[in-house]
Kinemage of the C-alpha trace (Angstrom):
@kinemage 1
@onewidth
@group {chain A} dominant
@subgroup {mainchain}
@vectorlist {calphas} color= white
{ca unk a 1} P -8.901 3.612 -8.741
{ca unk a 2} L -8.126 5.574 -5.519
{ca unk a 3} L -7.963 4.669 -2.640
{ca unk a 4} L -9.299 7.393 0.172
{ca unk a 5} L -6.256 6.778 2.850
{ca unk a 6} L -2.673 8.203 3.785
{ca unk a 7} L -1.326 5.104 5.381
{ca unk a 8} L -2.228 2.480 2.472
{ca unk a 9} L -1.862 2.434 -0.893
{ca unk a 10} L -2.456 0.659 -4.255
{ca unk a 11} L -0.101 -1.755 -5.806
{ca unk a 12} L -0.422 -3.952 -8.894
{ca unk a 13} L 1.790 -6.919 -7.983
{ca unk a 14} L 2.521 -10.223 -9.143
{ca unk a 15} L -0.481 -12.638 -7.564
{ca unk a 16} L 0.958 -16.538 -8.153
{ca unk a 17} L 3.333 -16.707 -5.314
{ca unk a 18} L 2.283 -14.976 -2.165
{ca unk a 19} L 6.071 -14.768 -1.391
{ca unk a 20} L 6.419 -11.811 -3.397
{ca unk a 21} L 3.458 -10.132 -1.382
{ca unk a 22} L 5.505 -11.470 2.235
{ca unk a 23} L 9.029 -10.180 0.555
{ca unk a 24} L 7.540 -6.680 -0.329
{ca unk a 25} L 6.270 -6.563 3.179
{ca unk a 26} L 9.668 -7.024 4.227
{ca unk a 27} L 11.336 -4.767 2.485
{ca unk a 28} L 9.149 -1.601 3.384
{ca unk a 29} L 9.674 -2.910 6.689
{ca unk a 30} L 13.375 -3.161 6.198
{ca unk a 31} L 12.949 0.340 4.501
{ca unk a 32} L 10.665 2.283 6.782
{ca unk a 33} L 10.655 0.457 10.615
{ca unk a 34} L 8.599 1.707 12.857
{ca unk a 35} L 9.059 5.185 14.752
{ca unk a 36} L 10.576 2.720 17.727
{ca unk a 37} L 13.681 2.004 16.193
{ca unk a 38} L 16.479 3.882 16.982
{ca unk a 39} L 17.056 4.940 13.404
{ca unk a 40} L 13.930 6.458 13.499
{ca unk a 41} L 14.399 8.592 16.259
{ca unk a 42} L 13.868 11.623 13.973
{ca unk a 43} L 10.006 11.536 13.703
{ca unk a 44} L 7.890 13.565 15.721
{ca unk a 45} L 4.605 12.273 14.649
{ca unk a 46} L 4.061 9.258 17.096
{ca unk a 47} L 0.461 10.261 18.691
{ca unk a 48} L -1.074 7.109 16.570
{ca unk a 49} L 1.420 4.763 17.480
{ca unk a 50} L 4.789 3.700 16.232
{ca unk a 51} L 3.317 2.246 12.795
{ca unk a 52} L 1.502 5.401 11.859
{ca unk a 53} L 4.072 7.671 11.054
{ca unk a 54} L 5.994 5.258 8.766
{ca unk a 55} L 3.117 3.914 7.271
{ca unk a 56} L 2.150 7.265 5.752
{ca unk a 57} L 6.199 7.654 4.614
{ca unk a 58} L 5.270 4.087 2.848
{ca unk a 59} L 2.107 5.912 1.135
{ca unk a 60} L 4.306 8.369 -0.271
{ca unk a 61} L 6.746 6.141 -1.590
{ca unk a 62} L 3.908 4.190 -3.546
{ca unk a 63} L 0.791 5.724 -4.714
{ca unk a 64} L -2.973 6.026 -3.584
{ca unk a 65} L -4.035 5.920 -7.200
{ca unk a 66} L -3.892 3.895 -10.137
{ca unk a 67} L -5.098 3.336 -13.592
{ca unk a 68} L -6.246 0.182 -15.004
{ca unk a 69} L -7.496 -0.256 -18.306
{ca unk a 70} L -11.575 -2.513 -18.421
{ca unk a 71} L -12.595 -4.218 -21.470
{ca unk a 72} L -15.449 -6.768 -21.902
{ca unk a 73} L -16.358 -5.650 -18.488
{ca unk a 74} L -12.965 -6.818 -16.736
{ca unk a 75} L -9.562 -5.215 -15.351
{ca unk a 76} L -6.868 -5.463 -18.234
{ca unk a 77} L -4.188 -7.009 -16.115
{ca unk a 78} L -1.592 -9.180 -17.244
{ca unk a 79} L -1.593 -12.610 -16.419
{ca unk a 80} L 0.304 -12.717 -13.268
{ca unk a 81} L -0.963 -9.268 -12.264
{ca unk a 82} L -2.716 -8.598 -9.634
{ca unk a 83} L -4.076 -5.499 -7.853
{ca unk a 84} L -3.540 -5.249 -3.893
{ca unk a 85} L -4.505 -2.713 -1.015
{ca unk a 86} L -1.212 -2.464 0.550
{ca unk a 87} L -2.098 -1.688 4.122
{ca unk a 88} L 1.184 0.030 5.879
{ca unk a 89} L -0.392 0.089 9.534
{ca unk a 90} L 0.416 -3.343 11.608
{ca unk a 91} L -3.216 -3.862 12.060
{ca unk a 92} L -6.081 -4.067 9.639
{ca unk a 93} L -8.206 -0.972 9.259
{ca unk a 94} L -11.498 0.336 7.395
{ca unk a 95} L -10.313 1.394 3.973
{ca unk a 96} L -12.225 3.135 0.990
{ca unk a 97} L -11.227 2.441 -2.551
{ca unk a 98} L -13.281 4.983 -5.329
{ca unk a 99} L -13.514 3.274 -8.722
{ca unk a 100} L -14.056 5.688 -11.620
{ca unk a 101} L -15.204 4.473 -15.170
{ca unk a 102} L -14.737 6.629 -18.041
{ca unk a 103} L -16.197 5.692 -21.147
């Protein structure tokens, strides 16, 4: 899977408790706050809006693609696995993922 974006990426996470998806949130925020905050006062690249800049320093920490293995016609994934479109902009946007199958 890839996903077609510089300011999202793929994740496989655990899916039971959505507290782990809210804590992960938290710490990229933690991590990587927006180009507003005075520790980010380094970045230049701002044009899109204080989210934009971190959010593609969030892509590069995770990854925009992602094997996963299909058998019986379903994703492999363990049993609290799930897969997730972590979007690092604050609001929603239009995102492409590309599935290859390889047989």
């Amino acid at each position: 899977m890839f996903v077609r974006h510089t300011s999202c990426s793929l994740l496989i996470q655990e899916n039971a408790d959505p507290d782990v998806r809210r804590d992960l949130d938290q710490f990229f925020k933690r991590l990587v706050p927006p180009s507003s905050d005075p520790s980010m006062g380094w970045v230049i690249h701002t044009a899109e809006g204080p989210d934009d800049m971190p959010a593609h320093i969030k892509a590069a920490l995770t990854q925009v693609s992602i094997g996963i293995p299909v058998g019986a016609r379903r994703l492999m994934l363990g049993t609290w696995q799930g897969l997730y479109l972590f979007e690092h902009r604050d609001r929603p946007h239009r995102r492409e993922v590309v599935l290859h199958l390889g047989g």
